[in-house]
DOPA-551967 format. One record per residue (C-alpha): residue number from 1; residue in three letters; x, y, z. Coordinates in Angstrom, 1 decimal. Each point is the difference from the previous one (the first is absolute). Example, Ala and Ser with C-alpha at 12.3 -4.5 7.8 and 13.67 -1.06 7.14 Angstrom:
REM DOPA-551967
@pos = 1 code = ALA c1 = 12.3 c2 = -4.5 c3 = 7.8
@pos = 2 code = SER c1 = 1.4 c2 = 3.4 c3 = -0.7
***
This chain:
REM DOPA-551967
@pos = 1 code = UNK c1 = 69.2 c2 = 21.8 c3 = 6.7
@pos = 2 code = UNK c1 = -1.8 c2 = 2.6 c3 = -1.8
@pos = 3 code = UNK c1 = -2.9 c2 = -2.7 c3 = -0.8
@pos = 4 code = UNK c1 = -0.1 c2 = -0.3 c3 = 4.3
@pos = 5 code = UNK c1 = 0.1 c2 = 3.6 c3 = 0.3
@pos = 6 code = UNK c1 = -2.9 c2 = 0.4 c3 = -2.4
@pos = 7 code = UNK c1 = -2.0 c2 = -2.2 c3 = 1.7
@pos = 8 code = UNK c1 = 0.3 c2 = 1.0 c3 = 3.4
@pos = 9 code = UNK c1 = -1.0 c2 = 3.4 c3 = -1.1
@pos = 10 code = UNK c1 = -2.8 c2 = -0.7 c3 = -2.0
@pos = 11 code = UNK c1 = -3.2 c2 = 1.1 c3 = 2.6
@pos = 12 code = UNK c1 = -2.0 c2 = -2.1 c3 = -2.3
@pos = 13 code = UNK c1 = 1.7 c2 = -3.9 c3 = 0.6
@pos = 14 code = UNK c1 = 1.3 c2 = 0.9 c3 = 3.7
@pos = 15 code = UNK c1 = -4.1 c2 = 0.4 c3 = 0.3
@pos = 16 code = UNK c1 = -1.5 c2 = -2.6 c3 = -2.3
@pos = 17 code = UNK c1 = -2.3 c2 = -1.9 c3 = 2.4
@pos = 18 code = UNK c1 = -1.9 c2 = 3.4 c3 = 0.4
@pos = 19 code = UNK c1 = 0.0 c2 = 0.6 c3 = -3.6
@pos = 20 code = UNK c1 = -1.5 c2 = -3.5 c3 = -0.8
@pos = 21 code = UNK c1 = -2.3 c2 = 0.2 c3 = 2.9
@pos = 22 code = UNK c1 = -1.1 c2 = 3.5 c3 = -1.6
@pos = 23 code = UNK c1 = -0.5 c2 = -1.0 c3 = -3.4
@pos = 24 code = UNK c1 = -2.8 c2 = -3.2 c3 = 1.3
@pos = 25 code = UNK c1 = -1.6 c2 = 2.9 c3 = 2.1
@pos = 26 code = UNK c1 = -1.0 c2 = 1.6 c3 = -3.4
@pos = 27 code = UNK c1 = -0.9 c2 = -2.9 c3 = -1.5
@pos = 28 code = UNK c1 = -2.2 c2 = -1.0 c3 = 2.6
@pos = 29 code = UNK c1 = -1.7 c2 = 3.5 c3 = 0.2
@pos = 30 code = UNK c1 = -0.3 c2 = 0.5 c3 = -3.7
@pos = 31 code = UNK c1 = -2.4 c2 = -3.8 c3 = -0.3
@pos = 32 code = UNK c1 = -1.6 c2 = 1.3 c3 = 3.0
@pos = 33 code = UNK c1 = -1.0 c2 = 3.3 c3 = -2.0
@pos = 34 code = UNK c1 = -1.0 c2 = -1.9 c3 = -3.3
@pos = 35 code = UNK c1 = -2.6 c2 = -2.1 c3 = 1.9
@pos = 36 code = UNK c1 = -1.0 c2 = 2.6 c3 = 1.9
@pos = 37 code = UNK c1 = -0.8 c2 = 2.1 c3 = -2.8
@pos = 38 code = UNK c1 = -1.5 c2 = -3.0 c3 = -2.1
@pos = 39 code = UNK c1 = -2.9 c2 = -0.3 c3 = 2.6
@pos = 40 code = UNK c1 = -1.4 c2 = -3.4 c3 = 1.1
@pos = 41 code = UNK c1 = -0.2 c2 = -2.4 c3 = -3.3
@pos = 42 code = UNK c1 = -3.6 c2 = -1.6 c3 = 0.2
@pos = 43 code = UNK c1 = 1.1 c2 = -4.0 c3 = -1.1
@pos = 44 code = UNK c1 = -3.3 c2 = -1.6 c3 = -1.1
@pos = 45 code = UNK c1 = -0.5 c2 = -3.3 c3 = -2.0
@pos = 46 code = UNK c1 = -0.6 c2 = 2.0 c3 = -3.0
@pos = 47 code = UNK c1 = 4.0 c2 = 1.1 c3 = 0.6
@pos = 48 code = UNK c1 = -0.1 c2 = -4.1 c3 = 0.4
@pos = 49 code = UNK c1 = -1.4 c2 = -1.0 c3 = -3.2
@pos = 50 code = UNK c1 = 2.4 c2 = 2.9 c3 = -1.7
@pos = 51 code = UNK c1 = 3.2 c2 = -1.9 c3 = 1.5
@pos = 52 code = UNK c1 = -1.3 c2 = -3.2 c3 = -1.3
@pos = 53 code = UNK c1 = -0.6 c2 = 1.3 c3 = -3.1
@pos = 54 code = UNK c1 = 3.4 c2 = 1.2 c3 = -0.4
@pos = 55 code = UNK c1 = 1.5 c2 = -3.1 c3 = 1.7
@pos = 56 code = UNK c1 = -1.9 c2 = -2.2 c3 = -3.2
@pos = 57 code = UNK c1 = 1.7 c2 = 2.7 c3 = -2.6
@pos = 58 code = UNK c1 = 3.5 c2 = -1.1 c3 = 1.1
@pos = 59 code = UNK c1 = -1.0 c2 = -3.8 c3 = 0.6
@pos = 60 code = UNK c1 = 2.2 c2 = -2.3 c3 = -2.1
@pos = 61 code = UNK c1 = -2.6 c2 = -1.5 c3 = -2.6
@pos = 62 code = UNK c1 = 3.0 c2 = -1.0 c3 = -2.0
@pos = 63 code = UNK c1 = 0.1 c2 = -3.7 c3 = 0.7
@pos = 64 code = UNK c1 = -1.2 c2 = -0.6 c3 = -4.1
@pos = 65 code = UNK c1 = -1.3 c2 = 2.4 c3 = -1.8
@pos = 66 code = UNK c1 = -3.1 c2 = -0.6 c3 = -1.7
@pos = 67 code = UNK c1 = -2.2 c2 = 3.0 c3 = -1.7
@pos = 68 code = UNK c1 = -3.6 c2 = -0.1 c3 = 1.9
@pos = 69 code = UNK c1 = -1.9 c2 = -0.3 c3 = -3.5
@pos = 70 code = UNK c1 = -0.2 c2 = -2.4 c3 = -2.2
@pos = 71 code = UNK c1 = 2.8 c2 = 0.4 c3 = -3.1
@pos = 72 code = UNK c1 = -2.2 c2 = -0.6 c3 = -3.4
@pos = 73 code = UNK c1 = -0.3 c2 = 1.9 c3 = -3.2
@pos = 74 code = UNK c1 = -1.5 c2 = 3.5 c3 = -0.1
@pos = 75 code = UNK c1 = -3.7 c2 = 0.3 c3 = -1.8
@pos = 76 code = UNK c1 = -1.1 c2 = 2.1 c3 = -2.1
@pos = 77 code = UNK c1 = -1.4 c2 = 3.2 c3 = 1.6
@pos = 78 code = UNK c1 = -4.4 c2 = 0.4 c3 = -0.7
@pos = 79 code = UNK c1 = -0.8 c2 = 3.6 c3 = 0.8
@pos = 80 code = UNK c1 = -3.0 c2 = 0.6 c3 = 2.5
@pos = 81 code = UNK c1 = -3.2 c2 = 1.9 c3 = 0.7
@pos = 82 code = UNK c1 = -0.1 c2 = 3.2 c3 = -0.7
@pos = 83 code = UNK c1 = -2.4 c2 = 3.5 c3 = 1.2
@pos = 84 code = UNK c1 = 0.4 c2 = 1.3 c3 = -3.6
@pos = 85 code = UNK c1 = -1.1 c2 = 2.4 c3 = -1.6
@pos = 86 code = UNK c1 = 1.4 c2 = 2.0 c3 = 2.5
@pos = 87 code = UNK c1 = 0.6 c2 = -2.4 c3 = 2.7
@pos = 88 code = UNK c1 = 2.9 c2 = 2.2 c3 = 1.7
@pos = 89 code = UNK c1 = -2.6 c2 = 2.6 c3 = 0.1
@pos = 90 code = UNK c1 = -2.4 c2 = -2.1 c3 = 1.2
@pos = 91 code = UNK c1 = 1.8 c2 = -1.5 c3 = 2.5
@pos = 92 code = UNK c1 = 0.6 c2 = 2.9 c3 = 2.0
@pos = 93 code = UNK c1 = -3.2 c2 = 1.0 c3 = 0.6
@pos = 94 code = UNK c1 = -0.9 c2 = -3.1 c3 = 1.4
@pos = 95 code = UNK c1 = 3.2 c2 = 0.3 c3 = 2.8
@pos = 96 code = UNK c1 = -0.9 c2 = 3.8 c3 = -0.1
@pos = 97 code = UNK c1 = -3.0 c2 = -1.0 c3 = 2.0
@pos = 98 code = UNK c1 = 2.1 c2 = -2.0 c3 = 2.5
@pos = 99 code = UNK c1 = -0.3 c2 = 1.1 c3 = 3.5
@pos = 100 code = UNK c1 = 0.9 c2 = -1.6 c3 = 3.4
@pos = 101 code = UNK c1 = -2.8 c2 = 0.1 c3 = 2.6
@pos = 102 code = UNK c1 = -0.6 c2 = -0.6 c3 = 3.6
@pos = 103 code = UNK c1 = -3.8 c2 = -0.8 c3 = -0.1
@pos = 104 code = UNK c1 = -1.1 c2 = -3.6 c3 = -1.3
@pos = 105 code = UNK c1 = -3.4 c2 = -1.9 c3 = -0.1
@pos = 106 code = UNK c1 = 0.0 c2 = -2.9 c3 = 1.9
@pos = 107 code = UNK c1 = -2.7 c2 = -0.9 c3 = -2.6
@pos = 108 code = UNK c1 = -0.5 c2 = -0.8 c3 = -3.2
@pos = 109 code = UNK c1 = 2.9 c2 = -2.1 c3 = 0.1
@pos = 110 code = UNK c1 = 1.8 c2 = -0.8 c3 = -3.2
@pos = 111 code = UNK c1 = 0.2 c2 = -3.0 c3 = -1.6
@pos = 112 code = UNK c1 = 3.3 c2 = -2.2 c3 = 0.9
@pos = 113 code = UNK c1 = 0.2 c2 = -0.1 c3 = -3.4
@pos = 114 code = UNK c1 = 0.6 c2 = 3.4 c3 = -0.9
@pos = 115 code = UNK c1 = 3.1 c2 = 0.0 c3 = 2.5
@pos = 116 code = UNK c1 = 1.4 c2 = -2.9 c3 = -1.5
@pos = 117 code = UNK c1 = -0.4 c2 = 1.1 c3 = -3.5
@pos = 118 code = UNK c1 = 2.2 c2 = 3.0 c3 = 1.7
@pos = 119 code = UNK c1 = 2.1 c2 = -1.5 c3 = 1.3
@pos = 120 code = UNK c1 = 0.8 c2 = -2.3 c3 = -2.8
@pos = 121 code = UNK c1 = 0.6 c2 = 3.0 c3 = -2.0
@pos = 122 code = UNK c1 = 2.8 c2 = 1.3 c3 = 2.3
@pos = 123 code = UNK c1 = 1.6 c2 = -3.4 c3 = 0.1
@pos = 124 code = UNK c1 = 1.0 c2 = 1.6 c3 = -3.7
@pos = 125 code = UNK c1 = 2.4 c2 = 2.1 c3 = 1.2
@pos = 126 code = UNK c1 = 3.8 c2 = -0.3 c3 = -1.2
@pos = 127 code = UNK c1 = 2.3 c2 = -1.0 c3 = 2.9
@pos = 128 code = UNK c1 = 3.7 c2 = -0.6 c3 = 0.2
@pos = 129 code = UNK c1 = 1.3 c2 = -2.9 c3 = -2.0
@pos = 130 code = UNK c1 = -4.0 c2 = -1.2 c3 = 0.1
@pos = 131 code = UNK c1 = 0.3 c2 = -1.0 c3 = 3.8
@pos = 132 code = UNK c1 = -3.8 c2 = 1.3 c3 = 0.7
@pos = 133 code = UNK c1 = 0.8 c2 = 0.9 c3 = 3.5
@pos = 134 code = UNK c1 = -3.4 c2 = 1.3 c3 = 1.4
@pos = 135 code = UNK c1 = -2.6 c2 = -2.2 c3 = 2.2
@pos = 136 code = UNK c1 = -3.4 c2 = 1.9 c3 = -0.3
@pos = 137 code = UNK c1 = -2.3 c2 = -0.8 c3 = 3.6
@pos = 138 code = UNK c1 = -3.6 c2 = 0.8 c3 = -0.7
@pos = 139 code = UNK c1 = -2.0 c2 = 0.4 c3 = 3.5
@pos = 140 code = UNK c1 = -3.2 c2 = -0.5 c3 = 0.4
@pos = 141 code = UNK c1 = -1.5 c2 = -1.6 c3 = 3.4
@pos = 142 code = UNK c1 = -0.8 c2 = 2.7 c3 = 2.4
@pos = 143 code = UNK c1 = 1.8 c2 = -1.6 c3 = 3.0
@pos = 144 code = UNK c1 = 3.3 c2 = 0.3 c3 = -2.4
@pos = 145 code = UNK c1 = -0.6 c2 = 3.1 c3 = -0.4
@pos = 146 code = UNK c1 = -0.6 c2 = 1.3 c3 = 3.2
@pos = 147 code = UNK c1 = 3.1 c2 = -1.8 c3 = 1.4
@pos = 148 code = UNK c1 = 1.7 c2 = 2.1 c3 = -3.1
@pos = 149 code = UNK c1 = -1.0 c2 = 3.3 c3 = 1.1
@pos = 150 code = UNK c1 = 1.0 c2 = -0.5 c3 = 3.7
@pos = 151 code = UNK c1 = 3.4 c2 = -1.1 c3 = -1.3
@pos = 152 code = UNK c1 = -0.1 c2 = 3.2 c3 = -2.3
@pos = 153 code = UNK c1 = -1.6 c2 = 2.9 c3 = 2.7
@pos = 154 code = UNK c1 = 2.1 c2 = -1.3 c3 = 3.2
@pos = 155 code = UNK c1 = 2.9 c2 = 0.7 c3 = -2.7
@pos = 156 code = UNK c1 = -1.2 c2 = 2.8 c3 = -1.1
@pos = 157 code = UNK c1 = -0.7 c2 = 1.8 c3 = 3.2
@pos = 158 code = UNK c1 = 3.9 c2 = -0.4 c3 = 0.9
@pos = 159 code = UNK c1 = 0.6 c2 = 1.5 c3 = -3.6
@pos = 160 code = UNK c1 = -2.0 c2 = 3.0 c3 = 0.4
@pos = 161 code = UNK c1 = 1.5 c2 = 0.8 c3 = 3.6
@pos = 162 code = UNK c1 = 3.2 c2 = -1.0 c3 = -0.1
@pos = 163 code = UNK c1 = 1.7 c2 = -1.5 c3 = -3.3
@pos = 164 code = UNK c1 = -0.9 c2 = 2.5 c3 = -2.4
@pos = 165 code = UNK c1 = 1.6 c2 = 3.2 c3 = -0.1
@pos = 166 code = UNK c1 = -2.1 c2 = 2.9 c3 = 0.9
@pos = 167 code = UNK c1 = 0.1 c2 = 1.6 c3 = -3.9
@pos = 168 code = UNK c1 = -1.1 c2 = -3.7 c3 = -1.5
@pos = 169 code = UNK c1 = -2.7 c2 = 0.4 c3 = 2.5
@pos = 170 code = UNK c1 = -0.7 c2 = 3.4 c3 = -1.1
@pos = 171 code = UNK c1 = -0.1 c2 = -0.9 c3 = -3.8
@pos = 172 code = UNK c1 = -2.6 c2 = -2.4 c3 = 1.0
@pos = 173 code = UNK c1 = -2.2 c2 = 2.5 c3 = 1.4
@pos = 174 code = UNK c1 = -1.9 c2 = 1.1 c3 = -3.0
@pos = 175 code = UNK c1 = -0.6 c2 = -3.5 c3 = -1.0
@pos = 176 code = UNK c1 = -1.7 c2 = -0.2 c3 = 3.1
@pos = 177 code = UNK c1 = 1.6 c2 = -3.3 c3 = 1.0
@pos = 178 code = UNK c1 = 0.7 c2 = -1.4 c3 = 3.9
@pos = 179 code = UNK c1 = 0.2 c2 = -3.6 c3 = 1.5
@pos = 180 code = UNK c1 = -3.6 c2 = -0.8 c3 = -0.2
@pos = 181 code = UNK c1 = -0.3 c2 = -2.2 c3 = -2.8
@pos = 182 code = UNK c1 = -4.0 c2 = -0.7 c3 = -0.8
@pos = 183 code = UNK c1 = 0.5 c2 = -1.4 c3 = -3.6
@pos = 184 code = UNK c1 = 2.0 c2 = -2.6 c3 = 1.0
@pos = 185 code = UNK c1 = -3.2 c2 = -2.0 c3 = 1.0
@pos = 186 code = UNK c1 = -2.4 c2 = 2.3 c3 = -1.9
@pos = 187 code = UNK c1 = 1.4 c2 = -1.5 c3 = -3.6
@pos = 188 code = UNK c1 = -0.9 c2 = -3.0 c3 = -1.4
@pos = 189 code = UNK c1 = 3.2 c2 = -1.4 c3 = -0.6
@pos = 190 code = UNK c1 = 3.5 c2 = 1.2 c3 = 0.9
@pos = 191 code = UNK c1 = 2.9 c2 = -1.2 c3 = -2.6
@pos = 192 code = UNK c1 = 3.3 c2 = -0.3 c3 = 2.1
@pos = 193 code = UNK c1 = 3.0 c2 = 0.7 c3 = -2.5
@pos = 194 code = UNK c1 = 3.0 c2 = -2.2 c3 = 0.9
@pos = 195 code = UNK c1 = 3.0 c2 = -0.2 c3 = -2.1
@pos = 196 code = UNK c1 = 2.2 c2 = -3.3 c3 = 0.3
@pos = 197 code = UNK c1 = 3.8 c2 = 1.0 c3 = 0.9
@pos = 198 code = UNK c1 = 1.1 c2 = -3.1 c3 = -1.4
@pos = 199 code = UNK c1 = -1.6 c2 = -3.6 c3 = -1.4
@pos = 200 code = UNK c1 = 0.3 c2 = -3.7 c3 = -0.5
@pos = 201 code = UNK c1 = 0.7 c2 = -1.7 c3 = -3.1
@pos = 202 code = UNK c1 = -1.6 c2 = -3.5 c3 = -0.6
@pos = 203 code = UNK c1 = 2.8 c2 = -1.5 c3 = 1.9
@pos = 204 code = UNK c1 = -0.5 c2 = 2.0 c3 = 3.2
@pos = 205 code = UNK c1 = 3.4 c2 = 1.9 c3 = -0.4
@pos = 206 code = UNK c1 = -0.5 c2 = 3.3 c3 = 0.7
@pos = 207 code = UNK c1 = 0.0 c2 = 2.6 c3 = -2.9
@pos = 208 code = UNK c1 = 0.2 c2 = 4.2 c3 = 0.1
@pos = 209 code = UNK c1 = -2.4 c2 = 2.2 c3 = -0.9
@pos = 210 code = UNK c1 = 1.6 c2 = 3.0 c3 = -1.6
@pos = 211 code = UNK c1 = -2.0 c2 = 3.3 c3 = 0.4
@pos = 212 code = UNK c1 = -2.4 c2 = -1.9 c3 = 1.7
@pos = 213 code = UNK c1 = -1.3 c2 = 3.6 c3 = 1.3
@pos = 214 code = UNK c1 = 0.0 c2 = 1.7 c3 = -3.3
@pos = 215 code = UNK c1 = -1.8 c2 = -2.8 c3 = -1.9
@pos = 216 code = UNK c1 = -2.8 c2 = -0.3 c3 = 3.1
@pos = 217 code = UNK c1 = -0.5 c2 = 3.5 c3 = -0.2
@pos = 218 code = UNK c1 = -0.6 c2 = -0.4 c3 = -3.4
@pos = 219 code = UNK c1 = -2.0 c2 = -2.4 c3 = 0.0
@pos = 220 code = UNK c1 = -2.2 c2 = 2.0 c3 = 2.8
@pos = 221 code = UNK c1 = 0.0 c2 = 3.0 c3 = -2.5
@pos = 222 code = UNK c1 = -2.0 c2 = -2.3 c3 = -2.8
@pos = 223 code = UNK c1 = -2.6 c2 = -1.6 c3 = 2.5
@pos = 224 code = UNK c1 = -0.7 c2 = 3.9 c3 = 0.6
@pos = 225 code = UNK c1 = -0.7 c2 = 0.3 c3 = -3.2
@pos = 226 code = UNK c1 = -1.8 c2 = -2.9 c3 = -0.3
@pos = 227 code = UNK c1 = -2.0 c2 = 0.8 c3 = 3.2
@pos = 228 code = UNK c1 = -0.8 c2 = 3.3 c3 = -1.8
@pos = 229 code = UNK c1 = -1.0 c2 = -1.7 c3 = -3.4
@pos = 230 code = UNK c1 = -2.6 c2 = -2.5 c3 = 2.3
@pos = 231 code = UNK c1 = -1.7 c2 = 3.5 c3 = 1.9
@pos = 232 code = UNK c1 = 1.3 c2 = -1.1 c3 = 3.5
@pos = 233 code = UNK c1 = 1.7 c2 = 2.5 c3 = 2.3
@pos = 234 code = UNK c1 = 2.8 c2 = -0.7 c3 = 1.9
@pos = 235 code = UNK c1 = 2.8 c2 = 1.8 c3 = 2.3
@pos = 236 code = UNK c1 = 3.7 c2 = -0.6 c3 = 0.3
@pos = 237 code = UNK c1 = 1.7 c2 = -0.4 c3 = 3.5
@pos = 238 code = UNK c1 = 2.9 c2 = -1.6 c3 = 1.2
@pos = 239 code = UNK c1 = -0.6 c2 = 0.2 c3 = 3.3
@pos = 240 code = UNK c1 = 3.4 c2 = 0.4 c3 = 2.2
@pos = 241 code = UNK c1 = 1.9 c2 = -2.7 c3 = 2.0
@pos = 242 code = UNK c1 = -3.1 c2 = -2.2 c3 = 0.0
@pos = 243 code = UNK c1 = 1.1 c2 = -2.3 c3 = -2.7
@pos = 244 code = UNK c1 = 1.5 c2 = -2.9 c3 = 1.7
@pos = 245 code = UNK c1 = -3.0 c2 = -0.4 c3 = 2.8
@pos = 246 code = UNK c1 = -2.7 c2 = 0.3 c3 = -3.7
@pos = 247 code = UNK c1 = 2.8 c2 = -3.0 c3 = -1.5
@pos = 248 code = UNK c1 = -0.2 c2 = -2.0 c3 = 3.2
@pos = 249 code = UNK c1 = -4.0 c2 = 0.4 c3 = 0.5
@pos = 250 code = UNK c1 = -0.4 c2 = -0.9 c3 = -3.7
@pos = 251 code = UNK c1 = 2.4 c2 = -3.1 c3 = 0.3
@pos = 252 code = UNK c1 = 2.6 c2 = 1.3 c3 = -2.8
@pos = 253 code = UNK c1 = 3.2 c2 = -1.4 c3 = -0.2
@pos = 254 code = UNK c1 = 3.0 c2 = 2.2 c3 = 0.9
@pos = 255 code = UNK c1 = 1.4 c2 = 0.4 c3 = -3.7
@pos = 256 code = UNK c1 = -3.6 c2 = 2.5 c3 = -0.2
@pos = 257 code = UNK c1 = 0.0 c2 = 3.7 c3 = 1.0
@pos = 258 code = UNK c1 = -3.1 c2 = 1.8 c3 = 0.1
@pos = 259 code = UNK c1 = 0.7 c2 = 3.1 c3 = -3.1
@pos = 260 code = UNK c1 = -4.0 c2 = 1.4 c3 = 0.2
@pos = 261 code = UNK c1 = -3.0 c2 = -0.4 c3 = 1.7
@pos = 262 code = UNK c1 = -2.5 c2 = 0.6 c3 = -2.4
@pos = 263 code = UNK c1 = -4.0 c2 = 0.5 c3 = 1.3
@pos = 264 code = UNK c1 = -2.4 c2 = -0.3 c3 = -3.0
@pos = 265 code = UNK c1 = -4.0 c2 = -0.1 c3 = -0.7
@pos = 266 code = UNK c1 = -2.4 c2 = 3.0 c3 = -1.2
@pos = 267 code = UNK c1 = -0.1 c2 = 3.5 c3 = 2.0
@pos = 268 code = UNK c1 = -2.3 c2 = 0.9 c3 = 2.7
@pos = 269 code = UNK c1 = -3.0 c2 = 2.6 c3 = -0.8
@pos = 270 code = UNK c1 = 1.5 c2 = 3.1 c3 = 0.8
@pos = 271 code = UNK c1 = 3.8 c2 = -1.1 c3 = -0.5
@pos = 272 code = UNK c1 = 2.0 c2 = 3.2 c3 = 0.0
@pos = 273 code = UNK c1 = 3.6 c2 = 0.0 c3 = -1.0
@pos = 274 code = UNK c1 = 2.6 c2 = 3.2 c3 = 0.2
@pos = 275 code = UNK c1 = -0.1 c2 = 2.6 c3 = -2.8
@pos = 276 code = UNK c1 = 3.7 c2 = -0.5 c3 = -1.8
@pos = 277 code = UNK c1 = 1.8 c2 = 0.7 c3 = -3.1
@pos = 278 code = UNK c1 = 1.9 c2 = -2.4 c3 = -2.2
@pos = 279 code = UNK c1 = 2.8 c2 = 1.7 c3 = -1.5
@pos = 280 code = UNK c1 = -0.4 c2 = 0.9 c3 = -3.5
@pos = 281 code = UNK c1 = 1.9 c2 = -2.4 c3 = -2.9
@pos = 282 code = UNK c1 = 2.6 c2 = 3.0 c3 = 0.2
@pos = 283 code = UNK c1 = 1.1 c2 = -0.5 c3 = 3.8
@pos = 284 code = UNK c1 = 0.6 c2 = -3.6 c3 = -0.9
@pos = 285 code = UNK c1 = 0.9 c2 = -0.4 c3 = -3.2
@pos = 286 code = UNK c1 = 3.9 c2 = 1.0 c3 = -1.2
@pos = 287 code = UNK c1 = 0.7 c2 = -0.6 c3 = -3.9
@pos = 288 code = UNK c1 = 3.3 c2 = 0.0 c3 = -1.6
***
């Protein structure tokens, strides 16, 4: 009896259809206020290519497991080249002179050579478990890239007015930097960076790439340096959201995404570039 009494006396289950009715109201108003306050979400195939990227981490590539190099006996390690005497020393004043520009000669053009031999040398670069997971593009037929740089600047243009916020924009300023694009066509050659999210093995099963973007961007930093060593100038970019219309005008398969666009010759008469400071070995440099 008491039990009855309680019940019929409690305000809160004589009125629970209002109470449960109250409770989804919130709910419904409080996702309401999280999108609202999230703003639209641009989707764009680059958000594409980062879902498929993910969806290949989790993929089951369990069925036998087979290492993707060759098990054999270690060799005995042959020390390389060297700079020496003082080759740290001398080393860094070669990259001290490293500088990106925006002006390039159409002509004299290098030799192919000379961009292989480059190239070659970034193909050095360690990579996770020895996967190798960069494709390097070298353009050099005008219409290529002239179709590159309308790819790049109708991109672009979007970037600068809409996509960027207004303080990257801002940064950018002293740089003097917009969506007009001249070297793409002005260099000799363009050298489109792409790293490999995952591989084949000899079989055709496919095999991961671990740190695929570290050990590209590695391998990027040594054909700097090897860009550097040959006297050509180049400039970094990686232009935004225009990498899977560069893949598909290139013909790349979909297991490539474009890391660096990379233009590269000799500089225009006149080339100016902005006055910066590197930070001193002190701003960088922590010892313990």
């Amino acid at each position: 009896m008491e039990v009855e009494e309680l019940i019929s006396n409690s305000k809160v289950l004589r009125n629970w259809p209002s109470f449960i009715i109250g409770l989804g109201l919130i709910w419904i108003l409080k996702n309401v206020f999280y999108k609202w306050s999230r703003g639209p979400q641009r989707y764009t195939l680059e958000n594409r290519e980062e879902e498929e990227e993910d969806l290949i981490d989790l993929e089951d590539l369990e069925d036998e497991l087979q290492p993707a190099l060759e098990e054999k006996p270690h060799v005995p390690f042959v020390p390389g080249q060297n700079l020496n005497p003082n080759g740290a020393e001398r080393f860094y004043e070669l990259m001290g002179g490293r500088r990106s520009i925006r002006s390039f000669k159409s002509h004299p053009k290098p030799d192919l050579s000379i961009i292989e031999d480059c190239i070659r040398a970034a193909g050095t670069a360690p990579s996770g478990a020895h996967t190798e997971p960069w494709t390097y593009c070298v353009i050099e037929k005008p219409e290529v890239k002239q179709s590159i740089r309308e790819i790049v600047e109708q991109e672009e243009l979007i970037n600068y007015s809409q996509r960027m916020h207004k303080q990257w924009v801002t940064d950018l300023r002293p740089l003097q930097t917009n969506h007009i694009k001249e070297y793409l066509t002005d260099a000799p050659y363009l050298i489109l960076i792409f790293k490999q999210i995952y591989g084949f093995s000899e079989d055709g099963r496919r095999k991961r790439h671990y740190y695929n973007e570290i050990s590209t961007s590695i391998s990027a930093g040594i054909l700097l340096g090897a860009l550097q060593a040959a006297g050509l100038s180049s400039l970094v970019t990686t232009p935004l959201n225009c990498g899977p219309a560069l893949r598909s005008l290139l013909n790349r398969p979909i297991n490539e995404k474009l890391l660096i666009l990379l233009p590269v010759g000799y500089p225009k008469d006149g080339c100016t570039v902005p006055d910066l400071r590197r930070k001193s070995l002190s701003e960088i440099l922590v010892t313990f």
